[in-house]
Structures are given as structure tokens and as C-alpha cells.
N, C-alpha and C positions, 0 to 999 in steps of 0.2 A: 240853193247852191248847185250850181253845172256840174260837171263832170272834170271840165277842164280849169273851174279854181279849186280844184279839192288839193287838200295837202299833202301829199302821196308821203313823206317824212312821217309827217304826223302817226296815218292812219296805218302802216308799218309799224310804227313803235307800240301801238293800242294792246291788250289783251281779245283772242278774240270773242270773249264776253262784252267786252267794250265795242269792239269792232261794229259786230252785232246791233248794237245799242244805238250808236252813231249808224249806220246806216237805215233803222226805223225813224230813229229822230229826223233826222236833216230828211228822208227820201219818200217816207211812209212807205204807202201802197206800190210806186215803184221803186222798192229793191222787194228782192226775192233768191231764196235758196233755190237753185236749181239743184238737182239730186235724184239718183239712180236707188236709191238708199244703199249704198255700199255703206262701211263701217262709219265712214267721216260724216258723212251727210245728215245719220242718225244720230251722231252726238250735237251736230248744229242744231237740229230741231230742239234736241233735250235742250240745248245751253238756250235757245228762245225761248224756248216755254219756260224752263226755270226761271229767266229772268222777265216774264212779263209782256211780252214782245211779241206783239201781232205781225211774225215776218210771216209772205207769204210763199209755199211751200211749193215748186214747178216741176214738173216731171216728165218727160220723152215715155209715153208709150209707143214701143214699137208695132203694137202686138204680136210680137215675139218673145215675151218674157217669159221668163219659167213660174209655173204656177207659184213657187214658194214668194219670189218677188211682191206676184199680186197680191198673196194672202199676210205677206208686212206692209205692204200701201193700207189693205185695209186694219190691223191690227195698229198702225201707227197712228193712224187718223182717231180710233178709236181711243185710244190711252190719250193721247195731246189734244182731244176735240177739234180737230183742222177737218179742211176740206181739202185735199192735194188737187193742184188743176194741170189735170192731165192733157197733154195736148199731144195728137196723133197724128199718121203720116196722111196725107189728101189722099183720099180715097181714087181718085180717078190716075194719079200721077201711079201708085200703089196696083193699080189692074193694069193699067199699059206696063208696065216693069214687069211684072210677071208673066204677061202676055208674052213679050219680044223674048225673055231670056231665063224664063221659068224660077220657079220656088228658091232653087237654092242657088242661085248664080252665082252666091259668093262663091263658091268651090273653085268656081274654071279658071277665074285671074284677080290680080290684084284691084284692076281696071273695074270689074264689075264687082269686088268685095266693095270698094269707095262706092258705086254706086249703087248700091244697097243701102248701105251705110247713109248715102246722099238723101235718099226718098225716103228712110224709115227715123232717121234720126234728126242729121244737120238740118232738112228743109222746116220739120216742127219745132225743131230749136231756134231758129232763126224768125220764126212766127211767135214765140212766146220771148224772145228778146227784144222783141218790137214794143212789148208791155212796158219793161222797166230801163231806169238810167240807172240801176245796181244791179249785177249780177253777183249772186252769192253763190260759192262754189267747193267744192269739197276737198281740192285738189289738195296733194302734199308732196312735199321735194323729193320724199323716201319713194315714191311710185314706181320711179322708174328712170332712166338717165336722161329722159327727154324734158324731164318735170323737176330737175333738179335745179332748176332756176328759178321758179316759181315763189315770187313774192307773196305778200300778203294782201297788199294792194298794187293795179297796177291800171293805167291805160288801152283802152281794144281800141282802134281804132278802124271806125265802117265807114264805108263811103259815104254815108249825109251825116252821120254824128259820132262821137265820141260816149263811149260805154264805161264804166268803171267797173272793175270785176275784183272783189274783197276774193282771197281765201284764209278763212282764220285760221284755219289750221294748218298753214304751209309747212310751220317749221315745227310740226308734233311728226313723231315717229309711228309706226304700227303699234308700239307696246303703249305709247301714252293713250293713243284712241282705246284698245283693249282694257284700260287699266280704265281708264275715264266711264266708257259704257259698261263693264262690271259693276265700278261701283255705285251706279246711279240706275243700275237695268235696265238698259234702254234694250228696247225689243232688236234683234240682230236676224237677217238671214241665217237659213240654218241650212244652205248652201254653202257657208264655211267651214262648217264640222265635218262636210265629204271631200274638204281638200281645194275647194274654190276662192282663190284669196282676191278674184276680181271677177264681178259679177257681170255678165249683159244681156243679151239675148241667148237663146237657146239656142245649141248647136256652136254657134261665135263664142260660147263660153265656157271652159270645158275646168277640169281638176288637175291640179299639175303635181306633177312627181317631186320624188325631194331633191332639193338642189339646183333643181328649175328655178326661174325667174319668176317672181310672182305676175306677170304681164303673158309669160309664154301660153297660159292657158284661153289666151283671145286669139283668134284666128290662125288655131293651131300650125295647118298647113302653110303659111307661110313665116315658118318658125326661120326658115332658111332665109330670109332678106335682114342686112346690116343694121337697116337705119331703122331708130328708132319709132321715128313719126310712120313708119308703114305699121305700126301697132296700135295708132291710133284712130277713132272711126270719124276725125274730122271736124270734131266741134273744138275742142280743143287746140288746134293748131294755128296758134298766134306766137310767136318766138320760142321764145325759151321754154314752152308747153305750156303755154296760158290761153 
């Protein structure tokens, strides 16, 4: 089954246990969870391994993540017996960047936050979507107002091919994920207990105050721009935040 006779109806209406399940059956090896292990990501593992489901597990190292991140990549792998396949930024694109405009260049402009963002994250994502015709994804509609369209299943469309991108969990809320990985334990960053409700690279991901937006703690400094998509670091930007 393509991409382009899937029944976008159908796989909408699915539970995402189902969902899940339908995209190992029909895809195998190519679908895969892509995940930061933020909250969502880590109930999708749970809800695959619960149900049986050799999905395969993808992950963006930047090498910028905060040590707690790497020490639940290994603590997850551990408990669900996975292999997470981490895929990282090219090493030479990664020295010439820091060469021309140094370590922290996200600071100076919005112009070199994206391309930061471009060599440490989209360029390995874009390399590990070359794997699969399923992308599985974490996303939820409560995220943020740019994500609030965010189906369960939907469309990407790239220049040589068509991608399908499931999120089972579009339409769970924060308290349903919280309530879901309490009661089944699923291992959590413990970068959320100091106030972090969205995790990324270190520095780019900071703790926000109350009453704050839970996105306002990404790229703090440019807390002052409108639009939503300037908060995001660019894998996600296909419509409606998909």
C-alpha cells in the first residue's frame, strides 16, 4: 500500500493503538516513531511495546541535548529492549557552521537560529525520512496554536514522493498523556519537574514561569515575534503544523 491509496478517513477514525498496529502491518520496517522523547513520544513506545509491535524508534541527536535526555534514550532502550537509531548532524557541514558564525549563533538572529536549527536537526531528519513511507510522530493539537490543526493522519508532500505522517495522539490533551504514562510508568524526563514542559537542545530549551505558554521556553529571546512557526525549529513546518 503507497501512500497515496491510504485512506486518510479511515486511519483518522483508528484508536492510536490501532493506528500503530496498521502502520507495522501494512509498512513494517518503513514506518517509524520519530521522537525527542518528550511526554508523547514515550507513551507511543509504551502503547508499541504493549501491544507487540516491532515499530522502529528514530531520534535527531543534535549533540546538544541535556544530559538528562541522553540518560532516558538509554534508560528507555533499556526497559522496552529497542535500539533507538540516532541519526546526527554531518560532521563537516557541523565545523564549517561554527567556523563562519561560532557556537551559539542562535543568539544574534532569527536568520541563524533556523540555521542552526537547519544543520543540527532538519538536515538529519531529512536523512532519516529517506528510510520510511510512515512517519510516526508525537505531535498534539494542545501544543501550541500553530499545531492546532494537526490530524491524526495526513499527507507531506516532497518533491520525488509522497510521505504519510500518523500522530496518534493528536487529539489527547497534556493530562490524558500524564494520566496515561502514570499509570503504566513509563520512564519521563525529569527536566519537567524543574518546570520544562518542552524539551530540546540545551540553551534553546529553557523553564518557563507560570502563565507562560508552554512553547515560550524554546528560543527564549525571540519571545517578542508574532507568529507562531518562528517557534518552531523547522521539521515540522508543513500547514497546519504537521
Amino acid at each position: 500500500m503507497t501512500a497515496e491509496t491510504t485512506n486518510l478517513e479511515m486511519l483518522n477514525g483508528l484508536s492510536p493503538e490501532a493506528l500503530l498496529g496498521w502502520a507495522v502491518s501494512e509498512h513494517g520496517s518503513r514506518a517509524a516513531l520519530f521522537t525527542s522523547f518528550q511526554a508523547t513520544g514515550c507513551a507511543l513506545i509504551h502503547m508499541a511495546h504493549e501491544s507487540g509491535l516491532a515499530l522502529r524508534v528514530v531520534t535527531v541527536d543534535t549533540l546538544r541535548l541535556h544530559p538528562e535526555t541522553y540518560a532516558l534514550m538509554d534508560k528507555i532502550e533499556q526497559r522496552y529492549g529497542i535500539t533507538i537509531e540516532r541519526f546526527q548532524p554531518d560532521p563537516q557541514a557541523l565545523a564549517r557552521m561554527i567556523a563562519q558564525h561560532g557556537e551559539y549563533l542562535f543568539f544574534d538572529s532569527k536568520e541563524k537560529q533556523a540555521l542552526c536549527c537547519k544543520i543540527r536537526k532538519v538536515e538529519p531528519n531529512t536523512r532519516a525520512l529517506e528510510t520510511v513511507d510512515v512517519w510516526v510522530s508525537g505531535l498534539r493539537q494542545d501544543q501550541s496554536t500553530f499545531r492546532a490543526g494537526t490530524p491524526k493522519a495526513t499527507f507531506i508532500k516532497q518533491e520525488k514522493r509522497t510521505l504519510l505522517k500518523l500522530c496518534p495522539l493528536a487529539y489527547w490533551s497534556e493530562t490524558d498523556v500524564q494520566e496515561y504514562n502514570t499509570a503504566h510508568d513509563v520512564p519521563a524526563n525529569p527536566l519537567y519537574e524543574e518546570g520544562y514542559p518542552s524539551i530540546g537542545c540545551m540553551v534553546c530549551s529553557t523553564p518557563v514561569r507560570p502563565g507562560e505558554d508552554k512553547r515560550a521556553g524554546r528560543w527564549r529571546w525571540f519571545n517578542q515575534l508574532q507568529d507562531e512557526d518562528k517557534k518552531e525549529c523547522g521539521i515540522h513546518i508543513h500547514g497546519s503544523g504537521i
